[in-house]
KOLTI-408006 format. One record per atom (N, C-alpha, C): z, y, x; residue in one letter. Coordinates in steps of 0.05 Angstrom, whole numbers, plus 5000, padded with zeros to 4 digits. Each point is the difference from the previous one (the first is absolute). Example, Ala and Ser with C-alpha at 12.3 -4.5 7.8 and 13.67 -1.06 7.14 Angstrom:
# KOLTI-408006
515648865264A500050244982A500050245018A498650214993S500150245016S501450224985S
END
This chain:
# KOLTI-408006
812033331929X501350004973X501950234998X500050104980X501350264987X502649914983X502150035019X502349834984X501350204982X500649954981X501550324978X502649915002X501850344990X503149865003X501249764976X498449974995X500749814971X500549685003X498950025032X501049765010X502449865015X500849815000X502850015003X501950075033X500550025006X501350205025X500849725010X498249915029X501649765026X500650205015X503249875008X501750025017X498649905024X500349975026X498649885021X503250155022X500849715002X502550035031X499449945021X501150175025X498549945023X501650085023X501649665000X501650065025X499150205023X500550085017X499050155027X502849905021X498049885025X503149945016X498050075033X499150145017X499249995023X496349895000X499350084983X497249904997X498250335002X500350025017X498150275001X496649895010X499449775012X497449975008X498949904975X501049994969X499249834981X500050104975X502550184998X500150144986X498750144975X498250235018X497250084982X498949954980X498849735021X498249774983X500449874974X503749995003X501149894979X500350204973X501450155009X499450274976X498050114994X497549965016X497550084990X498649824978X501049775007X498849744978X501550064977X501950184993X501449994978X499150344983X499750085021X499450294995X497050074982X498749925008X497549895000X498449804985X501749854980X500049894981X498250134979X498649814987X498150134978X501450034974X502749884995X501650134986X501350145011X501250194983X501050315009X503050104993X500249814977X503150074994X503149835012X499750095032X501449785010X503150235004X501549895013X503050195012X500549795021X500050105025X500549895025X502050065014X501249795000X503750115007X498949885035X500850165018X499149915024X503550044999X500749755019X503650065022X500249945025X500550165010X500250125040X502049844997X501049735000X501249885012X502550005024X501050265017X499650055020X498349935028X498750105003X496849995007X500750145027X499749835027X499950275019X498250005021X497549884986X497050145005X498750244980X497550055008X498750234980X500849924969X499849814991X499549844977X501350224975X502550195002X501150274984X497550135002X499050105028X497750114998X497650034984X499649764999X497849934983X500949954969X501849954990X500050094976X500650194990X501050145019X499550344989X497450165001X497949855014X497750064997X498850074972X500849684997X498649874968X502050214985X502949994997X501650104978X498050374997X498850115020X500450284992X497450044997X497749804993X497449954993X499949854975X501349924990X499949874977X502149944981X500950174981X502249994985X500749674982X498149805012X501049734992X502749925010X500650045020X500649965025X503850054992X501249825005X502850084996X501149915028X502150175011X499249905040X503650004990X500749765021X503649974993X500850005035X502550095007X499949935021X503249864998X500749855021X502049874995X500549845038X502749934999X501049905017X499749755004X499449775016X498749745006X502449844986X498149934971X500649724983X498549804999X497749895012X499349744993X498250084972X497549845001X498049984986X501749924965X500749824997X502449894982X500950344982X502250125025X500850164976X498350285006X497650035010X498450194998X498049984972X500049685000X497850004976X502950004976X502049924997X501050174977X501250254994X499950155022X499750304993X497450074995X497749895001X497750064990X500349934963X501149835005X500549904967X501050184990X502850125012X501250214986X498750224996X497950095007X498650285007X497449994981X499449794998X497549934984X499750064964X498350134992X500150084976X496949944981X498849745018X497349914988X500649764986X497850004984X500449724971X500049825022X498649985016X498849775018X501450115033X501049755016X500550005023X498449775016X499050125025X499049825028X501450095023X500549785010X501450035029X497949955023X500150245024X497449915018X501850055022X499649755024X500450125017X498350255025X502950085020X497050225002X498249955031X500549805005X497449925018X497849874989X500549934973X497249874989X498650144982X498249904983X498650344983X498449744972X498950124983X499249884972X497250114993X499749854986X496350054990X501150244981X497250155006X499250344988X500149994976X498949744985X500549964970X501549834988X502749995019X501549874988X501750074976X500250174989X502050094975X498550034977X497050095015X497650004975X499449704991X499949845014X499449794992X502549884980X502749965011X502549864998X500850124970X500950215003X501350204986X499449904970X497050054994X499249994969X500049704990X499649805018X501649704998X502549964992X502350165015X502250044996X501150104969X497950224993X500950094967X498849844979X497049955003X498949804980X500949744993X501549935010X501449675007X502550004996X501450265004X502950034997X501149875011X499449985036X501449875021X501950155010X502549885011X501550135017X500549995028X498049785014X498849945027X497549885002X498550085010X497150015005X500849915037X498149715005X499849895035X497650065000X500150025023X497150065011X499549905044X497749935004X500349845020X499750205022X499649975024X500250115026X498349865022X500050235023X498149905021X502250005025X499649965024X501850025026X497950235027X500650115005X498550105020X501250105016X499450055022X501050085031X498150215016X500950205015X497750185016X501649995025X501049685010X501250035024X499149755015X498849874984X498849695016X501449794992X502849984981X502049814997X498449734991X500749835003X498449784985X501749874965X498649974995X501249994965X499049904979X500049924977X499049814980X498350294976X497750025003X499950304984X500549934973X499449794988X500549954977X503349874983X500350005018X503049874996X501450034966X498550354996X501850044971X498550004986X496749835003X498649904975X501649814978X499850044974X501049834985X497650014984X499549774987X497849964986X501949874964X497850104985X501150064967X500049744997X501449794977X501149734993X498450034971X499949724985X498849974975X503450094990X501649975013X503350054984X500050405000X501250034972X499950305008X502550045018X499750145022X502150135017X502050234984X502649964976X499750194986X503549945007X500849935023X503149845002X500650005034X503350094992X499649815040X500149644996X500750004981X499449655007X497149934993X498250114995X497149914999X499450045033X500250275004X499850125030X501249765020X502549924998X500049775021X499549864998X499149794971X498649814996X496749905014X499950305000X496749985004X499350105034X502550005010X500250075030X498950334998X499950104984X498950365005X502350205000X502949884997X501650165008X500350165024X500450225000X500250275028X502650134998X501550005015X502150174993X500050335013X497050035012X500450305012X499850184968X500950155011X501150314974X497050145004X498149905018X497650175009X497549914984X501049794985X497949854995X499650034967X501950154986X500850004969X500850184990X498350224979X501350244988X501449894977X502850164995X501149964973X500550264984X501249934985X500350184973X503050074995X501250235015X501550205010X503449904982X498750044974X502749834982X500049795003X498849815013X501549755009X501850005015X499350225031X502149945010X501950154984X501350244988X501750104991X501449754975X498849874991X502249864977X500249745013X499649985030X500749755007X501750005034X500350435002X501950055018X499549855018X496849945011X498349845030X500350275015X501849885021X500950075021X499149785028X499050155023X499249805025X503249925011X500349885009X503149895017X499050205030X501850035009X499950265023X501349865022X498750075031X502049885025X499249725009X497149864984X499749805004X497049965008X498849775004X497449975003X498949764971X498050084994X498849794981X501850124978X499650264985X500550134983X498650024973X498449945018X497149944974X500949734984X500149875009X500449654986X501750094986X502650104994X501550014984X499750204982X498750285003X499550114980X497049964984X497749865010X498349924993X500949804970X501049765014X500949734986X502150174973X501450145003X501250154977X497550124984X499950215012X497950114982X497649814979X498149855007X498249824999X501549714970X503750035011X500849884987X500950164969X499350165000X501550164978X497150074987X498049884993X497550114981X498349815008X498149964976X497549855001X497450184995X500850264985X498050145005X498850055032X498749845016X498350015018X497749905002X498150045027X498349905001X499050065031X497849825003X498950105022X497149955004X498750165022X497450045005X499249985020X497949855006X498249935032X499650345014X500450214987X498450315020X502450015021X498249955030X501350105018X501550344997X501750064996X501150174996X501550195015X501349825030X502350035014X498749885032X499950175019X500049915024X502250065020X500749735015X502449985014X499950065034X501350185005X499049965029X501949825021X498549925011X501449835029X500250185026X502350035003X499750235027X502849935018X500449965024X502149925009X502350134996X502349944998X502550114990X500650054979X498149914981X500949924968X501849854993X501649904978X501249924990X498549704997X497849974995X497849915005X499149855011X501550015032X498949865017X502250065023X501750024989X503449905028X500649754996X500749915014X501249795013X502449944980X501049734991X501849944977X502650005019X502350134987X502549975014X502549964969X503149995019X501150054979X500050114972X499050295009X499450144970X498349844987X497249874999X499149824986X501649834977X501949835015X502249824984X501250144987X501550205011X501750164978X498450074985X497050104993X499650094985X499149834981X500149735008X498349824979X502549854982X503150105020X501249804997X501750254966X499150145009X501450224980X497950014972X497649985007X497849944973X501149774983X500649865018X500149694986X502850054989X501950175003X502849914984X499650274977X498850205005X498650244982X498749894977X498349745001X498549914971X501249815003X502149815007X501349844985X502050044983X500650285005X501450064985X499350184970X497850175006X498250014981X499349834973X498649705021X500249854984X501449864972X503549995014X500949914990X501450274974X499750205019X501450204979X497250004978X497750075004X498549974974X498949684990X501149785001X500249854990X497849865000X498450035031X497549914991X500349624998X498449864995X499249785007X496949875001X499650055032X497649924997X499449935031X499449764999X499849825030X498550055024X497550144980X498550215033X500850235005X501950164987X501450244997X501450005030X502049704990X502749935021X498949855022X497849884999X499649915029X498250235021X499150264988X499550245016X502550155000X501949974993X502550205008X501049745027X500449794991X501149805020X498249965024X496950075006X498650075016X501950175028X501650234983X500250175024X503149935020X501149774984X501949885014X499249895018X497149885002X498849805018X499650265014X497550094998X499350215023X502350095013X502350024987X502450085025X500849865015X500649784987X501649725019X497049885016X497850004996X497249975033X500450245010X500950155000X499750235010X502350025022X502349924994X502749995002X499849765032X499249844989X499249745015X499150055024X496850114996X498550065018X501450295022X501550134987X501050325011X502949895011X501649775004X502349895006X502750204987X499150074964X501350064986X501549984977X500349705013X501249864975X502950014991X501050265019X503650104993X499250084972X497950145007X499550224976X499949784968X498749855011X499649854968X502349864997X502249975019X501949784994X502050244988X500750255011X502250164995X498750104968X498250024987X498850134979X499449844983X499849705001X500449814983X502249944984X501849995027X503250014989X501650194980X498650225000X500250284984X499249984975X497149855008X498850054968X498249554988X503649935009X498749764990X499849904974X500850074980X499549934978X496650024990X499450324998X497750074999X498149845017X500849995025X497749795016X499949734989X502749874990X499949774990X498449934982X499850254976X498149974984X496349964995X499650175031X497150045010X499549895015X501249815019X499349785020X500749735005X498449905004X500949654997X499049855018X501249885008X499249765032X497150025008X498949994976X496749894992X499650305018X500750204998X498950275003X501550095028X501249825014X501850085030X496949695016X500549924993X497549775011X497950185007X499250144975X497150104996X500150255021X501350065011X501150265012X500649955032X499449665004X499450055034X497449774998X498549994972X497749915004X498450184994X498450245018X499250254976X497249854993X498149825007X498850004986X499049814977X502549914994X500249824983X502350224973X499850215005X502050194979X498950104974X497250065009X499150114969X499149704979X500049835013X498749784979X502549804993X501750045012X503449924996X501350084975X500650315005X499950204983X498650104966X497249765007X498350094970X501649774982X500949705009X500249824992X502649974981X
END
């Protein structure tokens, strides 16, 4: 397909942090796209494998190519200096060990303008070229008789995703809604996902595998849960309760997925013999917790598998 400039300019961000055996592959899937009018903000992360290397490859072969280099910040505030740098109607975040179908923008894109969406989901595969064992389908989501056009339809109908990998949006959203990732933490996505998602109904989503994830040891992916885990769930969860309350939402499946990530901290906490952490950070921010948690939801939280059906009721 013969894309003309008349079409609208995707942004495409692309952390870079020590991935030189993966790299390539990932920028080639983007490069290589049967749409043509992309801007690829690649960021060297501080990188101290080849991984600079190789995007200076791409940068001096292809004027798509915008190459940043920068001192080690964390995926968080790498993808919002990609934000800041970005000058397409449309933004996708990829990470860069994984890579995207060849026709993904051709397909997405003209959905996106005919519909006058401002997030377009789309599903994903899992794959590995190292032997890991893994669920390949894990980020199948299959379409509902309900239209998916909400995050509260999305959790309703269990097809909620909070990866940023999984969903293009529409560039002035984030700008008149100042979506920013929280930085220094883990599970970054959940909180800027659940914002975003919460601020428009123009969405939708679609069965085309779109997005493949890789499994490869020493991912983010596939470490071992420690402290940072809690903190980072425990910092989501006081991030959209407060959200919440500052935009006034009211709505019961809204608050029992923000009150979700209190639980994931305190099993987490439990199981990791870190329950200073939940007792000294409770105390700090008890009001707010008071509001998002209730006996019913400290029960449900050393029964885990009695939590999601606790929680719906």
């Amino acid at each position: 397909m013969n894309i003309s400039e008349n079409l609208p300019l995707v942004s495409v961000i692309i952390p870079v942090y020590n991935v030189e055996d993966y790299l390539s592959e990932c920028i080639e899937s983007v490069l290589n796209q049967s749409y043509e009018n992309l801007e690829v903000i690649v960021i060297n992360d501080g990188s101290t494998d080849n991984s600079g290397g190789i995007i200076n490859k791409y940068r001096d072969s292809d004027e798509r190519i915008v190459a940043i280099v920068q001192t080690n910040k964390g995926i968080a505030e790498t993808r919002n200096v990609g934000i800041d740098h970005a000058t397409g109607e449309y933004i996708y975040f990829l990470d860069s060990d994984d890579k995207i179908a060849l026709n993904m923008f051709e397909v997405l894109i003209p959905q996106m303008q005919s519909k006058n969406l401002e997030i377009i989901h789309f599903n994903a595969e899992a794959f590995s070229d190292e032997g890991l064992s893994f669920d390949k389908t894990q980020y199948i989501r299959k379409e509902r008789e309900q239209d998916l056009n909400s995050l509260k339809a999305f959790l309703e109908t269990e097809q909620y995703s909070c990866s940023v990998c999984l969903y293009i949006t529409k560039r002035k959203l984030l700008l008149s809604n100042k979506q920013r990732f929280l930085t220094g933490i883990l599970h970054e996505d959940e909180d800027y996902t659940f914002r975003l998602m919460a601020s428009t109904n123009k969405q939708m989503f679609t069965e085309d595998v779109m997005f493949y994830r890789r499994y490869r040891e020493g991912s983010i992916m596939t470490l071992s849960r420690s402290l940072r885990n809690i903190q980072g769930y425990y910092k989501v969860f006081t991030s959209l309760a407060n959200f919440y309350e500052t935009k006034k939402i009211n709505d019961k499946r809204l608050k029992s997925h923000v009150t979700m990530f209190f639980l994931h901290s305190l099993r987490l906490a439990i199981q990791l013999n870190q329950l200073h952490f939940i007792h000294r950070n409770t105390i700090n921010d008890f009001k707010i917790v008071c509001k998002f948690v209730k006996k019913k939801h400290i029960i449900c939280a050393l029964m885990p598998r009695v939590l999601a059906s606790k929680l719906s009721k």
